[in-house]
Structure formats: structure tokens, C-alpha cells
N, C-alpha and C positions, 0 to 999 in steps of 0.2 A: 582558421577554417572559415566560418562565416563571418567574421568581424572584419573580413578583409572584403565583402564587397563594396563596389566602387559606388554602385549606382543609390545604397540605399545610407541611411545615416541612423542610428539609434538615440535620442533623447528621453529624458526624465521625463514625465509630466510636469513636476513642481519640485525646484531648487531644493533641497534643504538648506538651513542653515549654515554659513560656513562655519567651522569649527576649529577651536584654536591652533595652531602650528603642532604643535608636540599629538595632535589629538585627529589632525588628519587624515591621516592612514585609516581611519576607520569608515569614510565616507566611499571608498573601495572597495573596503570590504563587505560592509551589509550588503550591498549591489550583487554578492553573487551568495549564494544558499551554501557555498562550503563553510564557511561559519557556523553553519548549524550542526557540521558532524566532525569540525575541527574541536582538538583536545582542550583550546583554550577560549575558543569563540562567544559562546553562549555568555560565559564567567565573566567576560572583559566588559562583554555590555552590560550584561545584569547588575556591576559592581558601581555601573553610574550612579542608579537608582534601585534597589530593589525592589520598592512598592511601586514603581511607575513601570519595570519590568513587565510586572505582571499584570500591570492595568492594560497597559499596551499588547496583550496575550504575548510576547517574546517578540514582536515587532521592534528589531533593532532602528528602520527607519523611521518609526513612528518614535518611537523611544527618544531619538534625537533630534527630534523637531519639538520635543515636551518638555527635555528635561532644563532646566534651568540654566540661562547662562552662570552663574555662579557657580554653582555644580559643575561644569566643564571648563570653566575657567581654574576651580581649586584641582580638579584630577591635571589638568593640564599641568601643575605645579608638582606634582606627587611623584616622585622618581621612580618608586615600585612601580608606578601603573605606566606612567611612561615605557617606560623596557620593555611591559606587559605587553602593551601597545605595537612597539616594534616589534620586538618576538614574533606576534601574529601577523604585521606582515610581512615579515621575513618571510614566515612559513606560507604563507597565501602567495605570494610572489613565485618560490620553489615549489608550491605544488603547478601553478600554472603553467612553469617552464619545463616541468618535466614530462609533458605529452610525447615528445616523439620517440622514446625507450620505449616508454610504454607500450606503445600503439608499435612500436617494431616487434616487439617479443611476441605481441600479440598474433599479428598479421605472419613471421614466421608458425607460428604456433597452426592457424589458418592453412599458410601454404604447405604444411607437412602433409596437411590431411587431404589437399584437393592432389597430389603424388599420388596419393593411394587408390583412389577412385579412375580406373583407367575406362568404364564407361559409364557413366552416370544416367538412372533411369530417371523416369519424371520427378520422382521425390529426391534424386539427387544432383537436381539440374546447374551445375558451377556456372554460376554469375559473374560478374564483373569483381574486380577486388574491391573490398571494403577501406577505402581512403580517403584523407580528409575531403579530398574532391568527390568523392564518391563514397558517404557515410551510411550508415545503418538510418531509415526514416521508421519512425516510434511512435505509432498513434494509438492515442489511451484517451477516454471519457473522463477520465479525472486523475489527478496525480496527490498522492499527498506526500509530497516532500518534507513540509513543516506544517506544524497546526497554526503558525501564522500568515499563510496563504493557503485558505479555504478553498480548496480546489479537488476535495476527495470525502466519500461516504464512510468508507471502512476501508476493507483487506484489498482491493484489486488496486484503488489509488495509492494505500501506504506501499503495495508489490510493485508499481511502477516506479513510486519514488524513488525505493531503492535501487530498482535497474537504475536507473537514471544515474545514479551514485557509483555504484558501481562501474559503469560502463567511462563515466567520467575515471575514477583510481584508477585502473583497466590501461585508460587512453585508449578504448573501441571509439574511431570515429563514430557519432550518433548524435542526431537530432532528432527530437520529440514535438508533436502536435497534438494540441488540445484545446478546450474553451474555457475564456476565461468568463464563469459566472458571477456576477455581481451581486448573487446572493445566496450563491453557495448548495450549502446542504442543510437540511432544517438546524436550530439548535434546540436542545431540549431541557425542560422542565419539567417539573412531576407536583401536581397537584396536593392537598393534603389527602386524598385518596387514594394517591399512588397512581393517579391517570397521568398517561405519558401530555402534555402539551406542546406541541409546536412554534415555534416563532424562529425570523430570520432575521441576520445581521448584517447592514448590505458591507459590501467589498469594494471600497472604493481603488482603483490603480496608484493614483497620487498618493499612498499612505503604503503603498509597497514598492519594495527594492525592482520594479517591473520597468521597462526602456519601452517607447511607442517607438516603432517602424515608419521611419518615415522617406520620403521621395526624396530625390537630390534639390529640387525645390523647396525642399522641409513643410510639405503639404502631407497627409496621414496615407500613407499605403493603404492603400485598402484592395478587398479580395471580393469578388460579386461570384455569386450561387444564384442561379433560378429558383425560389421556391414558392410555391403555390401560384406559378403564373407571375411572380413578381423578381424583380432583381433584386434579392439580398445583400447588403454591403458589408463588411466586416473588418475591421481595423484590430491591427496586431497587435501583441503587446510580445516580448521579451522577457525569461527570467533565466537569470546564467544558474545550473545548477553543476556548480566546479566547472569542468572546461565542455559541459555540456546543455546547448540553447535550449530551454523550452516554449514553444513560440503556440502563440494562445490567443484565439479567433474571439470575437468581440462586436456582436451587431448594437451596441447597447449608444449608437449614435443618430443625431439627427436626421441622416440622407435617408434613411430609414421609416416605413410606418411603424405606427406605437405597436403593432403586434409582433412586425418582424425586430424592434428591440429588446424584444422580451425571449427569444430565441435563446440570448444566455442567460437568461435571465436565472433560475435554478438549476440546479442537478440533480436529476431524477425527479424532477418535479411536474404539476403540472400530467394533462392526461395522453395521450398515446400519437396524437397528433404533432404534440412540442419535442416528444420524443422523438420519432423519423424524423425532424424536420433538425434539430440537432446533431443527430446520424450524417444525414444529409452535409448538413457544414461540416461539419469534422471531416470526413470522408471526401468530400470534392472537393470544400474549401480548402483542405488541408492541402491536398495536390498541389490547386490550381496558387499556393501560397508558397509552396516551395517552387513551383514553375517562379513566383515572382521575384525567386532569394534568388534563381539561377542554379538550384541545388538541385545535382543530381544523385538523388541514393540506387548504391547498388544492391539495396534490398529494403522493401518495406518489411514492414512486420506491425500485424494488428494484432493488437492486443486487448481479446473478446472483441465478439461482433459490433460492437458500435460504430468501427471506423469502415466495415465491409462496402460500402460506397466507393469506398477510397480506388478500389479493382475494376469497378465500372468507369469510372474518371480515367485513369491508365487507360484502359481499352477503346475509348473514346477517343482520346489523343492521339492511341496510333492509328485510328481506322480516319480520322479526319485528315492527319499530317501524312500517312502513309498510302491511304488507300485498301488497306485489309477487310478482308471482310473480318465479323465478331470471331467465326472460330480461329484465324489467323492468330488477331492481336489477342486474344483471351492467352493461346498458348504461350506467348511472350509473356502477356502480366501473370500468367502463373509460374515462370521462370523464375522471377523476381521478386516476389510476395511470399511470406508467411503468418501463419496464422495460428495463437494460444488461445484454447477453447479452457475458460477459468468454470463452467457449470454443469454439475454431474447429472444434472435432471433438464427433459424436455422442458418442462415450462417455466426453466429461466433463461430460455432464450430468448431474444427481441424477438414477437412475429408481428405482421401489420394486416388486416385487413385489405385487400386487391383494391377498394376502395379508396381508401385514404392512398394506399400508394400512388393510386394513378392522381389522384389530388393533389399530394404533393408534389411530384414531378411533373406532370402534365404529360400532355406525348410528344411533344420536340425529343426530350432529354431519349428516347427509344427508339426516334428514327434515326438521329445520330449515330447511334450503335448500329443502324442497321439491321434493327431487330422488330420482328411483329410485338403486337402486344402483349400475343398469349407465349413469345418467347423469350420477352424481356420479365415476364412473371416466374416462368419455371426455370428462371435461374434459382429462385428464394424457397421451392419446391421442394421437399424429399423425392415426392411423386408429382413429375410435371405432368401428369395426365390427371392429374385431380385436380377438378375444379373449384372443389371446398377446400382444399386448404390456404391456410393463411401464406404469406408470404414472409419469408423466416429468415434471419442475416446471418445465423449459422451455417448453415446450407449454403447459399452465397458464397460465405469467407471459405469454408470447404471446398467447392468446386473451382473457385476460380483464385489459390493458394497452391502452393507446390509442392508444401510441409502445414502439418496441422500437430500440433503436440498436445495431451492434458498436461498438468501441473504435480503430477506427483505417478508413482507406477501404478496403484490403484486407479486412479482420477484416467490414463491413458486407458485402461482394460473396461472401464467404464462407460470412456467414450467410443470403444470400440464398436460394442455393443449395442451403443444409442443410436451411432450413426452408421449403422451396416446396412442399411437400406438403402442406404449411397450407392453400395458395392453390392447389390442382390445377389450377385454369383458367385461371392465370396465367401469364403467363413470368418466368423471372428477374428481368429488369429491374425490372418493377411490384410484388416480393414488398414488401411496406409495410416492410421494414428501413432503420435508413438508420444512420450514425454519427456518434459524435464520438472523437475522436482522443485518449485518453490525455495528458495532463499532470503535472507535476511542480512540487510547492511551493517554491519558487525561496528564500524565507529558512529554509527548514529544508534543504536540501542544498546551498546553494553555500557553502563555507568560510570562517571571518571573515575569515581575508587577505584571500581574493579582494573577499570584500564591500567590505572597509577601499579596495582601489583604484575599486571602482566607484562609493562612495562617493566618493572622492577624485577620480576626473576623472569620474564623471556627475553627484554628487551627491547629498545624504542620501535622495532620494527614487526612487533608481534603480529599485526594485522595484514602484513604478508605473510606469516611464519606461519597463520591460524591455514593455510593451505596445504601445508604439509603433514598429513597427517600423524606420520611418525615419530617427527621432532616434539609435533604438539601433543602428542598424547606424552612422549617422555619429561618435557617440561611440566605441563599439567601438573604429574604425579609427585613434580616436587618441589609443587607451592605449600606453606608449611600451612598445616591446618587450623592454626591458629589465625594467621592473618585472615585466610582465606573469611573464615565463621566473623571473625572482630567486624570485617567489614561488612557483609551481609548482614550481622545486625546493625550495624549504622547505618544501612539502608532501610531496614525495616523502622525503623525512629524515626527517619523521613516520612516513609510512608504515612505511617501513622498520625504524626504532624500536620501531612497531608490528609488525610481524612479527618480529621476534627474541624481542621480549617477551614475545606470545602461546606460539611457534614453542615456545619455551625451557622455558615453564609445561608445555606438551601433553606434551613429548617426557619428559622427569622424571616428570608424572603417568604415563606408561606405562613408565617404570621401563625406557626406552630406555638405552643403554650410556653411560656418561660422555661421551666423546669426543663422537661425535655429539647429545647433549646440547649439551653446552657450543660443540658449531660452531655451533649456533644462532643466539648474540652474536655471530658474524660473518657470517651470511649477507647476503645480495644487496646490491648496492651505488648508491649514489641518482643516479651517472652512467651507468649503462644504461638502455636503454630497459625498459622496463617494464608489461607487458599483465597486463589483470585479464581474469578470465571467473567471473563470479560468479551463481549462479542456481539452482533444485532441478532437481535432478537427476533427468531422466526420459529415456526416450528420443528423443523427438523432438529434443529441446533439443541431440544429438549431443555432449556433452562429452567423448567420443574420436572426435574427427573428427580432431583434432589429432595425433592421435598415429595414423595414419594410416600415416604414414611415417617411423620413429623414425630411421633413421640419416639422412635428410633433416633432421627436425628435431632433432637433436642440431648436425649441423654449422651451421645456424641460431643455437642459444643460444650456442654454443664460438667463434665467430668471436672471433679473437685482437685485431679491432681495431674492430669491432661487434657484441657481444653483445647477448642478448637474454634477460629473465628473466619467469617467468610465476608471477600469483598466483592459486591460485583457491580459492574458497570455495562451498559449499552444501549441501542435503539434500536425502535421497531418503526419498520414504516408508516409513513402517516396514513396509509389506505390500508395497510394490514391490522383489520380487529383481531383476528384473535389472537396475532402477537401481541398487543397493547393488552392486551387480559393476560396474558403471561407475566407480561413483565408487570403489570398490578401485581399480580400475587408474588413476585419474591419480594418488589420491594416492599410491601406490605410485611410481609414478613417478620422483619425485624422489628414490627409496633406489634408483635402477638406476646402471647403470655409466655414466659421463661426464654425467651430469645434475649432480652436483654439489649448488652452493646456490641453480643458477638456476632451481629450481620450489620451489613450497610451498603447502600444505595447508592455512589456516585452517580449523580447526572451529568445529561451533555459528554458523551464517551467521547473520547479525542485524541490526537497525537499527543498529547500532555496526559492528560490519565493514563494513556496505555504506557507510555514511557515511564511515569510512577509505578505501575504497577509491574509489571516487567523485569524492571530491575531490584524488586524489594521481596514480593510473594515470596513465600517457606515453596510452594504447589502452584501450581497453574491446572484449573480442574477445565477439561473438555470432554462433551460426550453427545455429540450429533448419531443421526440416527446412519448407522453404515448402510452403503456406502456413500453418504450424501456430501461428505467432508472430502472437497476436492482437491485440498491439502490442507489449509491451514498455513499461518505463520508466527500466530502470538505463542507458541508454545516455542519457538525455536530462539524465537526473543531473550525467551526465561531461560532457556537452557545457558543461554549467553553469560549471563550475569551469576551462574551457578542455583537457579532455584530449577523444579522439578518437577514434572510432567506428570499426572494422571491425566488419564486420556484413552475412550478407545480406540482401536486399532483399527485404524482408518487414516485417510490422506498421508502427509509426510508421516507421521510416529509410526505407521505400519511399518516404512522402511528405518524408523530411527531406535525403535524401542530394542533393546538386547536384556532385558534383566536384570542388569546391573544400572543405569542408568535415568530410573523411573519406574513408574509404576503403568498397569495395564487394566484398564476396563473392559468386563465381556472378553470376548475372543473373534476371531475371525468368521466364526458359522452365522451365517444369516438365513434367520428363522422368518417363515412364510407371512407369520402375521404379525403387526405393528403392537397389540397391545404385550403378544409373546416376549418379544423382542425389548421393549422397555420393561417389563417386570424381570426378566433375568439381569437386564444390564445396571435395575438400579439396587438387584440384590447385590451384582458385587461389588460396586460401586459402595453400598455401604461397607460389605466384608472387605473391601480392600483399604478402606478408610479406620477399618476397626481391629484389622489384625496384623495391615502392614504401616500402613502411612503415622499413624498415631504412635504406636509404638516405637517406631525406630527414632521418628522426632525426638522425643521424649527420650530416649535411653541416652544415660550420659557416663564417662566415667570416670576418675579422683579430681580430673580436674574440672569436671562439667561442662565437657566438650561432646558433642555426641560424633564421635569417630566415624559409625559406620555410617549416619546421614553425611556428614561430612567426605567423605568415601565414595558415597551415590553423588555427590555435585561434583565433584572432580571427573568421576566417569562420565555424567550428561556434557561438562566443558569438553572432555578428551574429545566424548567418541561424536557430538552432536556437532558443535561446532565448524568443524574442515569440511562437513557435508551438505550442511545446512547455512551457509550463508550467500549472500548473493553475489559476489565474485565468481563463487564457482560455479553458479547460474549461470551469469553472464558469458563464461566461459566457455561451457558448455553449448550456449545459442550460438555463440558464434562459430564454435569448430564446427559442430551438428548441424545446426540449423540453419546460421544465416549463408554458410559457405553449404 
């Protein structure tokens, strides 16, 4: 698809090492991120070195420019690892070859549904077909693929990643646009007081598996945005995730002033002016960089407002190249454009000041459109006749988008509601919103044990098979409950290993007292039960709901013959206080009196913590305030790996939970007032912890197996699984949405 253009050339920044004959293949591989969700990938590099592994955070490129020639010279000798070697790229080889089945089943699957549509109204307006000449365009503010390319905060980057993955298994032609920050997203530390502390870690290119774009000249492609009156430059970078490009803007060069380098500078960083002005690059640049690949997509698709720029740029092209007036070419770019709104509340949309917009753009970029100024404003308007209001990218990607979906069926009835002033003459029901339901990449989060049995009684091909839901829930029910539990606690020993590890490292860097230092190598233990609650930290998300009632919940952890121990991890914005007082007092928590070693603190939350956690936790505890949870994905994670959901009944579990499967907080009624609302939810929230969740853990029988927990995992795998992963996501964008 795009590797075949003529005009452009893709190189390394910096050579690696060459590496010995038998050990080659591997210099291919790290080059594309399917290693990272392949069965054997992770293992093959980790096994050079394991302590340099993880110095290098799973940077297989870096990994190989560190580890020793001796070290690669002895594997290069070792027949097991040699084979190991081929094997993966055997399999790296045959997954790249098998794009065109794929993307055929697909695009049939596609053309069945455009039959049935015999006239298509505005929201069902058929496009061009999706093919490799004309693929799905995927603009997202940050992606988190892997926690070794810093390019994501939390949930909306880890849900891109996975599309991305997806859509690659898939074989959906698609390419993605984004920036690459060179210093990412804060990382965190926690004071001896439990104060959240910030610091960054820059992001060099040259240290990742990333390809610079360059001219047939082998001079740096580069991509110019007007911003603030000045010509932005912006040079590309490259990263193959499986058979799908992610191509990632980059002003962080010389041609540039020092202000417009700092542009990528962070993610989510910085005040409200680096942020439009980022929009901005994303959104134009993004276009005006696939205009440079020669790549024509038969459908964008923005993913949350950040890229909404990107519809002004389109409409721009055709009124300059064509001659249209803006209502003209708007109805074309809404043809072609879709839009996922990921935020159940007005003020977590971008809005900007009328100000700074006109700052940022100036008024060239408005007369271009053809548009006044007070008509290039009330696009970003709910109400263009109000003068106070800010200018909003929501509103934007709404109107000038053809499809607008939430993330879950809740998350859509929500957005309905928010944004029905869109449609003044509407009701709710008919607002044009509608959803798809969040998923999760199924070989990048279920654990290789687990896989190895799924493997072993579904079969090597289970990860197509997990779509059928029939099959899988008949298989499911007759993985033997022994292996199933053996394994699960071999995950939970990991964990745990992992938390003393981490625990041990934290507590020494803060120059904590010995003793407590060193109790670290013994905290928590792999036969209690065991609840994560891992997530950023704001308010809604209520991470002291729990603590509620401390002398309740101490006698809860202390039970002499059912215990109960809590991990949790995350962050709070660095400009949000009173999330940083939140998260003070849990982590505090575990230094109070009879708390013991049954709570702990990971810092620096990450695709590496969440992936320990995920696949080990007994419970996965969530409990945001409804309806603010506009799906959710780390719970769908756990469900993966066989651990268990409490949760209230909000985002995806509204639609996932059935009774048998997990457990349920509160209920569906939403009570008028917020403190109403949190004291019922954290009474059941204890009663559910005290008369369901603890008990049944606990109950075992002759052979010390607890059947009917083990019963409830098989049910969250059966029924949670086929619904909740990202294929069937993907799947669904593309029948519904992108066609």
C-alpha cells in the first residue's frame, strides 16, 4: 500500500548494529510493533538480556544497540534460540503476506451492507470503497501501542492502539496520523507524602523502531501549517504497526523557531494556546501529509475532537481546487468524514477562546474558506448567534462529519442529550448520534499462559474463534478448572513479584526508613484475594469512594481467615489539585494504622503496569460517578485473562454484566444529588464486597478449588470476550460507519 510509493524513500535515523547471521531476522522485526502482540516476540528479545530488557522499558531497538557483542554472539550459537528466531520470522513474514484474504472478507462483508441501503440519507452517505488505494485515514492525539513508544496518556491512546491492531489482523486498509512528542506525557513519582511529582523523559527517534520520510533526494519531507502568522515545518517519522503505517508530525527541527519546536513538544502539556496549535498540526498537517504520501482515503475518521481541523483543510482544498463555495465543499467533506465523541460531559471538550483562535490562524486561513469571520467562528458554536461562547472542536467535528457515534450505548444516549441543541427541533431520540461499543486487542492483553490453554483446548487459531460467540462460549465451558485456576495463580506470583519489585525500588528512591523499605520483599500474598483499581485520577472516577468507611473497610482487609488486599495505580493531571489530594490519600493509605501490606501504591501507571495488572487481579474494582464512564476498557482486559469485574453499571458493563459473570455496584437510578449518590453506592460497594465477592472467593471444596469463582471466570471469558474486543469494534466501524 504505502511502501510502494515511488516519489518518497523511508530510512532509519541511526544504523543499528549489525547482528550476527543466525540473529538477523530480528533487525526486521523490532522495525514493526507486531512483535509486541505476537505469541513469541516480547520472550525472544527479553531472553538476550533480561535485566537490560527492562532497563531499556522493552525497547527491543534499544535493547540491541546495548546488549553486548558476546551476548549475541553466544545466542547466535544456541540452536534453541536460533529456531526461536526463525519461527518468528516465519510468522512475521506470513502475517504480512496475508493482507489481501483479509481485507477481501472484509470489503465483501462491506459491500453486502452498501446492497441494502437502496437510498442513503445524510448519515448514510456511501463513499468511495475502502481500498488499499483508498484506505480508512485515523487521526488520534496520541496512540498507545506500546509503553516503549510514549505517545499516549491513558484509555483514548491505549483504544487507538488497539484499533490500529486490529484493523491491521482485520487487513481494513488504514492509515493513522499523529505527533510524535519528544516528551511525551508527564512520568510520575510520589513524594514521601504521597504528593503526586512530575518529571519528563525525552523521546529520542534514533532509539526507536521509527523510519524518517524522506524526498527522492533523501532530503527530510517535510509538511508546512501557518501557525501564528508563521510557517510551521514538520518532518515525519514512520512506525509500522503490523501492516498498518502510523505517520507522526514532528516540528522539533531547526527550520523552525524555538517556540514553533516545542509544538511536539508534550502531550497534553503546556497551556491552552500549545494545545489549538497542536490541533491545528494534527488536523491540517495531517491532510496536507497525506496529500504529500499521494494517499487518498475514502474515509477519514476523527477520533475525539482533536483532529477537527482536519474537515476545515478538506473543505479548503475543494473551494480552492474546485471553486465551491464552503456550503458546497462542507457537504462533500461531510460525505467522507466520521467522527467518535470519547466524553460524556461538556467540559471535556476542547473549547478555545475567539481570541486565541483568531491568533492562531490569523484571517488568511478564513478567507480561503470563503467565509466571514463571525462565520468561520460559528462553525465551533452550539449557538452561532452567541457571542460568548467559546469556540468548541466538538461542535465542529459534529457538523462538518456525516456520522458522529459515543463509545458505548450509554456513552451514545448521553451524547444525545449533550448535544441536542445541535438539532433544536428534535427530540432526543432522533439526535443523529448513535454508538459503537469500545473493545480491546485480545493478543496484546491476554497473558501467554492463558493464551498457551486457549491454544491448547480451542486451538492455535482461537483469536479468530473468540468472534464466534457460540463456539466460544462451548469451548470456554470445557477448559478444565484446574488448569484454568493453576494458571491464574501463576499470574497472581507474578504480580506480586512485581509489586515488591516496583514497591521496593519507589520506596529507597524516596530515601523511606530501612525497615519499611525492606518489608516491601514481603508484602502481599498470592492466596488472598486480590482487587486492582487502576485508572487517572479525577474526580468523577471517585477513587475514595472506597475509603468511605475506613474502620468498615480495615475490618474487611484484616479478616483473620478471609483477607483482602488492594493494588492500585494512576495519575492525576498536573494542573488538577484536587485530583492530586485524591490520589494523596489512597496512597497514603497503606502508611495508616492496621492497613499493613494489604494496600499499595504503584507509580508511573503505564502500559506495563496495566498489562501486570490485567492479567493477575482475583477483581478489577471501578466506580465512576454514572453516567460519566463513557465506556471504559481496563475491565474488559480482566475479563480477558479470566479475573472479574465489580463495577458500576455504567459505560461498556451496563451492556456486559448479566449476573453470572461479575459483580454489580449500585444500579441503574440516578439520584439528583452527588453526595446522595456516593453514600448509597459506597454502601453497596462494601455489601457487595462483604457478602458476595469475599465469600465466594474464599469458599473451596475437598480439593481447594473454589468451583463456583472459578464458574464466574469462565462465564466473564464466555460471555465478555466475542463482545468486547477490538476486532469486533473495528468490524463494526467499518460495516456502520466508515461504509
Amino acid at each position: 500500500m504505502i511502501e510502494t510509493i515511488e516519489h518518497l524513500n523511508t530510512t532509519p535515523l541511526a544504523e543499528t548494529p549489525t547482528l550476527p547471521s543466525p540473529l538477523q531476522a530480528l533487525e526486521r522485526i523490532f522495525c514493526n510493533y507486531w512483535w509486541s502482540w505476537s505469541a513469541e516476540g516480547a520472550g525472544v528479545f527479553r531472553d538476550l538480556d533480561n535485566q537490560l530488557w527492562d532497563e531499556c522499558e522493552h525497547n527491543p531497538r534499544l535493547l540491541l544497540e546495548k546488549v553486548s557483542p558476546y551476548r549475541l554472539a553466544e545466542m547466535a550459537t544456541d540452536p534453541v534460540y536460533i529456531e526461536r528466531v526463525r519461527r518468528l520470522a516465519e510468522q512475521f513474514d506470513h502475517y504480512l503476506a496475508a493482507t489481501a484474504g483479509l481485507a477481501a472478507d472484509l470489503r465483501s462483508q462491506i459491500s453486502n451492507l452498501r446492497s441494502q441501503i437502496s437510498d442513503p440519507g445524510p448519515s448514510q452517505a456511501v463513499t468511495s470503497a475502502i481500498t488499499p488505494e483508498h484506505p480508512v485515514a485515523y487521526f488520534c492525539a496520541e496512540y498507545g501501542v506500546h509503553n516503549s513508544l510514549p505517545l499516549y496518556s491513558g484509555g483514548l491512546g491505549v483504544l487507538a492502539g488497539d484499533h490500529l491492531k486490529s484493523a491491521s489482523d482485520l487487513g481494513l486498509p488504514l492509515v493513522a496520523v499523529g505527533l510524535l512528542y519528544h516528551y511525551g506525557y508527564f512520568r510520575q513519582r510520589l513524594s514521601r507524602e504521597g504528593w503526586q511529582e512530575e518529571f519528563y523523559g525525552e523521546t529520542d527517534p534514533a532509539q526507536l523502531p521509527l523510519h524518517q520520510l524522506k524526498t527522492k533526494d533523501g532530503t527530510p519531507l517535510l509538511v508546512e501549517v501557518l501557525i501564528r502568522d508563521r510557517s510551521v515545518r514538520a518532518q515525519v517519522w514512520r512506525a509500522d504497526i503490523g501492516r498498518v503505517p502510523l505517520y507522526l508530525l514532528d516540528t522539533n527541527i531547526a527550520a523552525n523557531q524555538e517556540t514553533d519546536r516545542w509544538v511536539t513538544g508534550h502531550l497534553y502539556g503546556g497551556d491552552r494556546e500549545t494545545r489549538i496549535v497542536q490541533e491545528m498540526l494534527l488536523g491540517i498537517g495531517g491532510v496536507r501529509l497525506l496529500r504529500e504520501l499521494d494517499i487518498q482515503p475514502a474515509v477519514f475518521h476523527l477520533n475525539e475532537g482533536h483532529s477537527a481541523f482536519l474537515t476545515l483543510e478538506l473543505a479548503r482544498e475543494l473551494i480552492q481546487s474546485q471553486g465551491l463555495s464552503f456550503v458546497e465543499a462542507a457537504k462533500l467533506v461531510r460525505e467522507r468524514s466520521v467522527f467518535t465523541t470519547h466524553t460524556p460531559v461538556a467540559a471535556g471538550n476542547d473549547e478555545f477562546e475567539v481570541d486565541l483562535l483568531t491568533r492562531s490562524f490569523g484571517t488568511n486561513y478564513e478567507k480561503e474558506l470563503g467565509l466571514t469571520h463571525e462565520e468561520f467562528i460559528a462553525l465551533g458554536r452550539i449557538d452561532p448567534d452567541d457571542s460568548q461562547e467559546r469556540y468548541g472542536l466538538t461542535p465542529l467535528a459534529i457538523r462538518m462529519c456525516r456520522s458522529t457515534n459515543g463509545v458505548s450505548r450509554k456513552h451514545g444516549e448521553v451524547s444525545r442529550a449533550l448535544w441536542q441543541k445541535l438539532w433544536p427541533e428534535d427530540p432526543i431520540e432522533q439526535v443523529p448520534i448513535t454508538h459503537v461499543t469500545n473493545g480491546v486487542h485480545a493478543p496484546t492483553w491476554i497473558a501467554p499462559l492463558i493464551k498457551s490453554l486457549y491454544e491448547k483446548h480451542i486451538g492455535p487459531d482461537w483469536a479468530t474463534r473468540l468472534r464466534d460467540r457460540a463456539n466460544w462460549a462451548q469451548a470456554i465451558a470445557q477448559l478444565p478448572d484446574e488448569e484454568l485456576w493453576a494458571a491464574h495463580l501463576l499470574l497472581k506470583e507474578r504480580l506480586i513479584a512485581f509489586i515488591r519489585q516496583r514497591s521496593f525500588l519507589a520506596r529507597a528512591n524516596r530515601s523511606e526508613t530501612r525497615q519499611y523499605t525492606e518489608a516491601a520483599r514481603n508484602m502481599f500474598e498470592p492466596r488472598v484475594l486480590t482487587i486492582g483499581f487502576a485508572r487517572r485520577v479525577a474526580g468523577y472516577k471517585r477513587w475514595n469512594l472506597l475509603l468511605k468507611d475506613p474502620p468498615r473497610l480495615l475490618k474487611i482487609i484484616n479478616s483473620t481467615d478471609r483477607p483482602v488486599q488492594f493494588v492500585f495505580a494512576g495519575k492525576a493531571h498536573p494542573q488538577d489539585q484536587e485530583a492530586k489530594l485524591i490520589l494523596q490519600q489512597v496512597a497514603r493509605w497503606e502508611t495508616s494504622a492496621g492497613v499493613g501490606d494489604r494496600s499499595v501504591f504503584l507509580q508511573n501507571y503505564d502500559h506495563e503496569i496495566a498489562r501486570q495488572l490485567v492479567q493477575s487481579v482475583d477483581v478489577w474494582l471501578n466506580v465512576p460517578r454514572r453516567p460519566f464512564e463513557a465506556s471504559g476498557t481496563s475491565g474488559e482486559k480482566v475479563a480477558m485473562n479470566g479475573g472479574l469485574n465489580l463495577s458500576v453499571l455504567d459505560g461498556w458493563w451496563l451492556e456486559g454484566y448479566d449476573g453470572t459473570n461479575g459483580f454489580a455496584v449500585g444500579n441503574e437510578v440516578e439520584a439528583s444529588e452527588t453526595a446522595e449518590i456516593d453514600a448509597g453506592d459506597a454502601e453497596s460497594l462494601y455489601r457487595a464486597l462483604e457478602q458476595q465477592v469475599v465469600p465466594l472467593y474464599y469458599e473451596r471444596d475437598n480439593e481447594g478449588l473454589p468451583r463456583k469463582w472459578i464458574s464466574m471466570m469462565k462465564s466473564s471469558i464466555a460471555t465478555l470476550v466475542p463482545e468486547f474486543n477490538s476486532d469486533r469494534m473495528v468490524e463494526e466501524y467499518a460495516r456502520r460507519i466508515y461504509s
